[in-house]
ChimeraX commands (.cxc) that place a marker at each C-alpha (Angstrom):
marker #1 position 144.10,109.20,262.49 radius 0.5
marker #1 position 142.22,111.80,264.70 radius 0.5
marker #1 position 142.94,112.61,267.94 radius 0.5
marker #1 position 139.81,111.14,268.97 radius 0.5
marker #1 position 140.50,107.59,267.91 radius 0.5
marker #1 position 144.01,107.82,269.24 radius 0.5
marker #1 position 142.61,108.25,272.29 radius 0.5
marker #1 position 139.99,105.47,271.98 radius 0.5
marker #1 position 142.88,102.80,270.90 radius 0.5
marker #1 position 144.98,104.00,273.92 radius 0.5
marker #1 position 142.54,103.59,276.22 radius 0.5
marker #1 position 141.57,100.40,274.75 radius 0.5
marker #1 position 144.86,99.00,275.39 radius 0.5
marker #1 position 145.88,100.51,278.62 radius 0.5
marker #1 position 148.04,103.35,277.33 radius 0.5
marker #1 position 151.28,101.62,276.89 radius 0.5
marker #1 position 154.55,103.62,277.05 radius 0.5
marker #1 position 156.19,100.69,275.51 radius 0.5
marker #1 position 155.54,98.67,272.26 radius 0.5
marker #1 position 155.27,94.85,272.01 radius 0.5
marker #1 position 159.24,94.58,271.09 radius 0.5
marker #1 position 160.23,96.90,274.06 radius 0.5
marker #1 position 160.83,100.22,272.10 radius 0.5
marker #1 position 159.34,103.37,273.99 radius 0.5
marker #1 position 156.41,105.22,273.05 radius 0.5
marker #1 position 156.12,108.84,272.92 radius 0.5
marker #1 position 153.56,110.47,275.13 radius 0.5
marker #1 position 150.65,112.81,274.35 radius 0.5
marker #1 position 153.35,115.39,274.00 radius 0.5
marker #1 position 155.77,113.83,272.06 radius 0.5
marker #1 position 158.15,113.03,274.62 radius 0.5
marker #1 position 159.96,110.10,274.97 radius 0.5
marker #1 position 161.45,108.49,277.93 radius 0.5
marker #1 position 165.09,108.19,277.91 radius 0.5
marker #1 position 166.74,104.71,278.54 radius 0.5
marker #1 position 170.34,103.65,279.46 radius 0.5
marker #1 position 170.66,100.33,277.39 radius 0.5
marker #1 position 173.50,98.31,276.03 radius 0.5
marker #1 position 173.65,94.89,273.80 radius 0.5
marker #1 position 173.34,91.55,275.80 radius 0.5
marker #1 position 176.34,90.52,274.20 radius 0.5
marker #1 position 178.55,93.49,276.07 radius 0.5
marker #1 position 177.72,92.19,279.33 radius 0.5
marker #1 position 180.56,90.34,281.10 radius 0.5
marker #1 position 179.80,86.65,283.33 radius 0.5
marker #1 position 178.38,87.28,286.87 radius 0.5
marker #1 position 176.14,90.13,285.20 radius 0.5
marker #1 position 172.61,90.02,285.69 radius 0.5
marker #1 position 170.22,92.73,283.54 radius 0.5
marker #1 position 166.72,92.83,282.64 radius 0.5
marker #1 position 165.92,92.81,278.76 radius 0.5
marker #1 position 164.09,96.03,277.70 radius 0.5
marker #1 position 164.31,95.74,273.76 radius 0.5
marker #1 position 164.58,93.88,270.74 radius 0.5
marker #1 position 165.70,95.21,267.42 radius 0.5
marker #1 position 165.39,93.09,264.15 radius 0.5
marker #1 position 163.00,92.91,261.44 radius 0.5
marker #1 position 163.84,89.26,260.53 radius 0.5
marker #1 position 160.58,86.82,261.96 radius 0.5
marker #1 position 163.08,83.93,262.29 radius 0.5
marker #1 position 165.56,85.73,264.43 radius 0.5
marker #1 position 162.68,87.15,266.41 radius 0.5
marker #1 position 160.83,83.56,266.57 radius 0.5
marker #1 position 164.22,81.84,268.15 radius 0.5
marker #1 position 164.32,85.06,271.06 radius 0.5
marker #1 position 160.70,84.47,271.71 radius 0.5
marker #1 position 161.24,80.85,272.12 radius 0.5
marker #1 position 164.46,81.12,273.85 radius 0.5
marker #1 position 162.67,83.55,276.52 radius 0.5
marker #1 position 164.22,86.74,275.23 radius 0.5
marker #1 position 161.59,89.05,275.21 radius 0.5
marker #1 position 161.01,92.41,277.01 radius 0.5
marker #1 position 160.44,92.14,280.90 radius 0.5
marker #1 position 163.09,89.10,280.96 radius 0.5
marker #1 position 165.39,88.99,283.62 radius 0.5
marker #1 position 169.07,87.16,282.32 radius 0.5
marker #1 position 172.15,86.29,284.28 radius 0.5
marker #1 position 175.29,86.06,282.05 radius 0.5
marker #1 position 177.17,82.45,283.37 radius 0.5
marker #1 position 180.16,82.19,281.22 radius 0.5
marker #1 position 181.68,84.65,278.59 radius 0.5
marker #1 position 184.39,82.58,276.30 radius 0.5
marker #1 position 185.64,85.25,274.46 radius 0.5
marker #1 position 188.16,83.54,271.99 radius 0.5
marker #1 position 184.95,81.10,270.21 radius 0.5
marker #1 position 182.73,83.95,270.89 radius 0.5
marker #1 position 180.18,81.79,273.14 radius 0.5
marker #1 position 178.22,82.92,275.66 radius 0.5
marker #1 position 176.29,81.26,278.34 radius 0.5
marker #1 position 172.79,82.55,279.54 radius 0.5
marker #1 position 170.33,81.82,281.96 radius 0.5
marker #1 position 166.78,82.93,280.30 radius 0.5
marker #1 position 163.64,81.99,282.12 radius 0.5
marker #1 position 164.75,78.94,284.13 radius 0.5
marker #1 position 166.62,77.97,281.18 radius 0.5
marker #1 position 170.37,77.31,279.60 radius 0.5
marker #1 position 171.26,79.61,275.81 radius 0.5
marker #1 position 174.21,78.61,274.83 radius 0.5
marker #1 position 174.85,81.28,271.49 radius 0.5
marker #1 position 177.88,83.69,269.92 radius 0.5
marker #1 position 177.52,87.57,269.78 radius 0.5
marker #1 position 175.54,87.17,266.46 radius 0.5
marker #1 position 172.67,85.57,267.88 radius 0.5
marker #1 position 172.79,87.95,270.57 radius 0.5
marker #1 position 172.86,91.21,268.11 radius 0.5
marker #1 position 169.85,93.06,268.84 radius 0.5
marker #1 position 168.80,91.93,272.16 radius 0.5
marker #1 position 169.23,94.81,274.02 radius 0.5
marker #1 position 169.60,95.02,278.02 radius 0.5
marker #1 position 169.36,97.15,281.51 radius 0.5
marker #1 position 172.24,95.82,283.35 radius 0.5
marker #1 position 171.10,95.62,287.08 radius 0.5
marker #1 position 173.81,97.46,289.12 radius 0.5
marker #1 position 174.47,94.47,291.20 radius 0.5
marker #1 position 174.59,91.47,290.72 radius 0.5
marker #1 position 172.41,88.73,292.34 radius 0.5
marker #1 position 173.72,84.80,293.64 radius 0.5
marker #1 position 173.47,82.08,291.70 radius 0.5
marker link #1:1,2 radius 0.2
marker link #1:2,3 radius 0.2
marker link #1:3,4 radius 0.2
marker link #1:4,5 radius 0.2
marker link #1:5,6 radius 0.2
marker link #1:6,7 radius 0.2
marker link #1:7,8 radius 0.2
marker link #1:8,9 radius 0.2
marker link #1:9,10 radius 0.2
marker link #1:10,11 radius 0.2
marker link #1:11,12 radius 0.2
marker link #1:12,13 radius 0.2
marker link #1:13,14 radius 0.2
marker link #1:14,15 radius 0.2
marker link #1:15,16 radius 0.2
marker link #1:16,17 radius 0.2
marker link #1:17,18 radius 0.2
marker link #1:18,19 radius 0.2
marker link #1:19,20 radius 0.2
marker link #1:20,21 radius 0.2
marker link #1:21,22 radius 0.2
marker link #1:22,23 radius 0.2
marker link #1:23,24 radius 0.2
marker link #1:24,25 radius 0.2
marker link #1:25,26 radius 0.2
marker link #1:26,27 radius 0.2
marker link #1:27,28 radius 0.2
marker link #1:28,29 radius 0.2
marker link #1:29,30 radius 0.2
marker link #1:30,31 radius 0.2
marker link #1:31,32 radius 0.2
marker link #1:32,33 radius 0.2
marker link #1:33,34 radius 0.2
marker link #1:34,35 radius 0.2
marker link #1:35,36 radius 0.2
marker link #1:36,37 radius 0.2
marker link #1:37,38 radius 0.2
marker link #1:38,39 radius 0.2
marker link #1:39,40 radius 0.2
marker link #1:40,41 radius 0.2
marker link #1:41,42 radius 0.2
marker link #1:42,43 radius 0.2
marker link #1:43,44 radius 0.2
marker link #1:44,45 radius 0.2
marker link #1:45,46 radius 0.2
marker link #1:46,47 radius 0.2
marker link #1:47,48 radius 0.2
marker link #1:48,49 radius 0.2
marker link #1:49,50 radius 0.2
marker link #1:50,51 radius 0.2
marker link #1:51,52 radius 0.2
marker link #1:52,53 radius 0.2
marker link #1:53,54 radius 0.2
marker link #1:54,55 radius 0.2
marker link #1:55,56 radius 0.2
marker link #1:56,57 radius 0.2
marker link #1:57,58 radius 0.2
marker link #1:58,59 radius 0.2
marker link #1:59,60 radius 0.2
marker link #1:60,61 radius 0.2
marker link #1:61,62 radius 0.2
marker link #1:62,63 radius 0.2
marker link #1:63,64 radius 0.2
marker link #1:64,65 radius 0.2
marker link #1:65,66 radius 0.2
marker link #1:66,67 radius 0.2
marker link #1:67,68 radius 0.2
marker link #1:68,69 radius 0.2
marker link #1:69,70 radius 0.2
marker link #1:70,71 radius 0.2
marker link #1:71,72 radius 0.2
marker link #1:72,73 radius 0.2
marker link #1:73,74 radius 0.2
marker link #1:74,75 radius 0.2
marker link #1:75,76 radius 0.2
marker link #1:76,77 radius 0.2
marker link #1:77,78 radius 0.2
marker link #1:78,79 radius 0.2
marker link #1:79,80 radius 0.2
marker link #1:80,81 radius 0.2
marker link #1:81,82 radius 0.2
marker link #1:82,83 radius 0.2
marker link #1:83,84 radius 0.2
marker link #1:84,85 radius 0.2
marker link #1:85,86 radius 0.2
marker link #1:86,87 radius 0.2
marker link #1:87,88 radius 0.2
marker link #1:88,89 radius 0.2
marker link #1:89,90 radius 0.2
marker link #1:90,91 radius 0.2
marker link #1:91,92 radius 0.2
marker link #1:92,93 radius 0.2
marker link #1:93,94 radius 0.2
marker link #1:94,95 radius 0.2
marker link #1:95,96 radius 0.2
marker link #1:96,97 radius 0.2
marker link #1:97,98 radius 0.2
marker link #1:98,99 radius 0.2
marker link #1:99,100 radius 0.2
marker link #1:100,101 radius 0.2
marker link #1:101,102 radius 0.2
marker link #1:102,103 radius 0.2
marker link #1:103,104 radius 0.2
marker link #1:104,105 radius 0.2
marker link #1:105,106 radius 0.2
marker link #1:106,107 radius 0.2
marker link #1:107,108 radius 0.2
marker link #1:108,109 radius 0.2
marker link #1:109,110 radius 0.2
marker link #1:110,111 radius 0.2
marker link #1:111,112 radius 0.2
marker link #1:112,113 radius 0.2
marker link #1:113,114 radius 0.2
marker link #1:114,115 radius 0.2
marker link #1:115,116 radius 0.2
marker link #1:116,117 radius 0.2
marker link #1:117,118 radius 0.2
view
């Protein structure tokens, strides 16, 4: 497209530096902010982060995040961690996920650098 209509649809929609699914989006220049992220399912219990981006293609997968609250902007507090059946417990959006590493894979976090009470 031309410049011109780039311009048009960016103003149009605020000029985002972030896509719908959390994934940055390169300014006028090219340049790309830089992020420090890591996998929602590397966080310990007690840790707190804020999600910041989602990576799958699959609609069902991304479906059960949406509905489960895990969607850019959320902020999740890891309660328990049980490492031998691979279950973790999450606080989403006022709300108990119970899931293993797999139906974690892809959600993808800013751990907060402290953590925050119960």
């Amino acid at each position: 497209i031309s410049d011109r209509v780039l311009e048009a649809i960016d103003r149009l929609i605020g000029h985002p530096s972030e896509d719908p699914h959390g994934h940055v989006i390169p300014d006028r220049a090219g340049r790309m902010r830089r992020r420090s992220l890591a996998p929602l399912s590397s966080l310990g219990a007690g840790a707190w982060a804020t999600v910041r981006e989602i990576r799958d293609g699959d609609p069902a997968r991304m479906a059960h995040w949406k509905r489960a609250g895990l969607l850019p902007g959320a902020e999740v507090r890891v309660r328990e961690v049980r490492g031998l059946e691979d279950v973790f417990e999450i606080d989403v959006a006022g709300r108990r996920l119970v899931s293993g590493s797999e139906g974690l894979e892809g959600v993808m976090v800013e751990p907060h650098a402290r953590s925050r009470p119960a």
